[in-house]
C-alpha positions in Angstrom: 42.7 92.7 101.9 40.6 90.3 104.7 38.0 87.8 103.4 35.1 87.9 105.0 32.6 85.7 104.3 28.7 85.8 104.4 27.0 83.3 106.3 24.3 81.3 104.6 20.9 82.7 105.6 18.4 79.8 104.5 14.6 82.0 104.2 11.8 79.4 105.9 10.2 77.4 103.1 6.5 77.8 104.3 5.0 81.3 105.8 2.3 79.4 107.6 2.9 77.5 110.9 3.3 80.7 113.0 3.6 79.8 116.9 3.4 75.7 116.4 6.6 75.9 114.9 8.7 78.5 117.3 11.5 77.5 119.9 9.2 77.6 123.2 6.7 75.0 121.9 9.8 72.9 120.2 11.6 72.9 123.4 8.2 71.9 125.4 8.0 69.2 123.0 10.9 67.6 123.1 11.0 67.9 127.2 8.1 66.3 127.3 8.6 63.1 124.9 12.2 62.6 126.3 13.2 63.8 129.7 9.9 64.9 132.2 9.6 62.7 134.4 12.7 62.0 136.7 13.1 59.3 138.7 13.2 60.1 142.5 16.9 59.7 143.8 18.2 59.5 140.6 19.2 61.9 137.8 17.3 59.3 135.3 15.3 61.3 133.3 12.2 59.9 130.6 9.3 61.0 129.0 6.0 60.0 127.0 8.9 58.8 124.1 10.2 56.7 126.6 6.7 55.0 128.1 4.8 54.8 125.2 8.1 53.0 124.0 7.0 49.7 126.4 3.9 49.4 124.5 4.9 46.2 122.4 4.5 46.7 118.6 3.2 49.8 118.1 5.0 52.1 121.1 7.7 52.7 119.2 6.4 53.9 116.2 3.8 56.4 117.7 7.0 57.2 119.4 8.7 58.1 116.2 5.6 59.6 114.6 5.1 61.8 117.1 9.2 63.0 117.1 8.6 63.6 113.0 7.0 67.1 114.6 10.2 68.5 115.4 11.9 67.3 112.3 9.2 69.0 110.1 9.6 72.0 112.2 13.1 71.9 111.3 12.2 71.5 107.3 9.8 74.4 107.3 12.0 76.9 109.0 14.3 76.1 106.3 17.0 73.7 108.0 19.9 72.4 105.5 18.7 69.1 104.0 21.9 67.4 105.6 20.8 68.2 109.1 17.2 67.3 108.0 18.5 64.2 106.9 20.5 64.0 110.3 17.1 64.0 112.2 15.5 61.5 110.2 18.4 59.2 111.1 18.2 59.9 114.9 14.1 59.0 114.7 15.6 56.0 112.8 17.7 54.8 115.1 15.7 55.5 118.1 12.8 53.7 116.3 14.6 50.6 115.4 16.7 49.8 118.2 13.7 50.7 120.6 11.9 48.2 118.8 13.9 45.9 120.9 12.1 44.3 124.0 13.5 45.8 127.5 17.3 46.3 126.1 15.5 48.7 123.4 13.2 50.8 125.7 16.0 51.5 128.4 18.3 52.8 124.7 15.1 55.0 123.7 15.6 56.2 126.9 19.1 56.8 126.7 19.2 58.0 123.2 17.0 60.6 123.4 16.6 61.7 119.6 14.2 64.7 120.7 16.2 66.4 122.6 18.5 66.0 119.7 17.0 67.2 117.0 15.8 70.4 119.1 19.1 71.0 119.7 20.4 70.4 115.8 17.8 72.5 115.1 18.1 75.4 117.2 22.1 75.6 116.5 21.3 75.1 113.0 19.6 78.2 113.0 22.1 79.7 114.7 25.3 78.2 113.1 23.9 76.7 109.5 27.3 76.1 108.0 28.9 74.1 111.6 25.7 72.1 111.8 26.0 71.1 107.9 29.5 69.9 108.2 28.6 67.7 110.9 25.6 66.4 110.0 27.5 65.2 106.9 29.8 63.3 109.3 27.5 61.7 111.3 25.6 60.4 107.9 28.6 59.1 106.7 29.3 57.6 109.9 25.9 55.9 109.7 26.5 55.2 106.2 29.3 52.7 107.0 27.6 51.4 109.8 25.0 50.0 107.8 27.4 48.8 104.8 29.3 47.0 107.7 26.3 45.6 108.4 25.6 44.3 105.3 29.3 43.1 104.3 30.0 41.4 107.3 27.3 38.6 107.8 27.8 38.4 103.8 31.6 37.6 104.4 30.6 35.3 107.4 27.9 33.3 104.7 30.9 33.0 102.4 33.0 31.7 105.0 30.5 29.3 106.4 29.8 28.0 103.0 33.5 27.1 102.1 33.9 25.3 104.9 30.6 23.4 104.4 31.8 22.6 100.9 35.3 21.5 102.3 33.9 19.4 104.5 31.8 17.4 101.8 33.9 17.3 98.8 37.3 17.6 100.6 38.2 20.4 98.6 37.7 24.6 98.7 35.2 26.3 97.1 37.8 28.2 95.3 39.2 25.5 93.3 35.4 24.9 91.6 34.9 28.3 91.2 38.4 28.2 89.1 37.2 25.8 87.0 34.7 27.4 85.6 
């Protein structure tokens, strides 16, 4: 006897919202905060994301404020919370590193989270159980990112410090720790 399995229909979470929240408007969106405006002779591609991104201090986070329109979009037509979670992180990333002068504008650029997130959320309506997996990934992914980047300058103090107390007592911090 096959399986055959059901696919997981998710019902939107909010009636309201009608035409703000359909595809054409989403895709209008994000084509206009990432990828408008080309640059003649190149295939470079930017948008209002991407020049409101050189304003210094607040560029960026209009930036990401205004990209949080797609991702509620995503929430209210009822987007698995790991894909949701998968846009936040995008934003995130977008926001942070594009809080970087120069190097960080020409990434926001690059990176272009709406465009992302449009298209996490149009194949998560299509394919919601694909999407899920992967989102999981990438948050994991992320997930040891960030503890790497918390273990390792901790490691590094640790490292700098025993040598430091080598240096003026002659002996490793290991030894004094023993004691104890």
């Amino acid at each position: 006897m096959p399986f055959t399995a059901k696919p997981e229909v998710l019902s939107p979470r909010i009636k309201r919202g009608g035409k703000a929240f359909d595809d054409e408007n989403l895709d209008l969106l994000s084509h206009v905060l990432d990828d408008f405006i080309r640059i003649p002779g190149t295939s470079i591609r930017f948008g209002l994301d991407g020049i409101v991104g050189f304003i210094p201090g607040i560029g960026d986070l209009v930036g990401g404020i205004a990209s949080c329109i797609i991702i509620v979009a995503a929430w209210v037509r009822g987007v698995s919370y790991a894909t949701v979670a998968r846009m936040v992180a995008n934003v995130a990333i977008e926001v942070v590193v594009g809080s970087i002068p120069v190097l960080g504008d020409m990434f926001d650029i690059a990176w272009r989270a709406n465009r992302r997130n449009y298209a996490l959320l149009v194949g998560s309506v299509d394919e919601p159980r694909k999407h899920t997996l992967q989102s999981w990934l990438f948050l994991g992914v992320v997930c040891l990112v960030l503890a790497g980047l918390v273990i390792l300058p901790l490691l590094l103090l640790t490292w700098v410090f025993d040598g430091v107390f080598h240096a003026i007592f002659g002996t490793s911090s290991h030894g004094l720790f023993r004691t104890l």
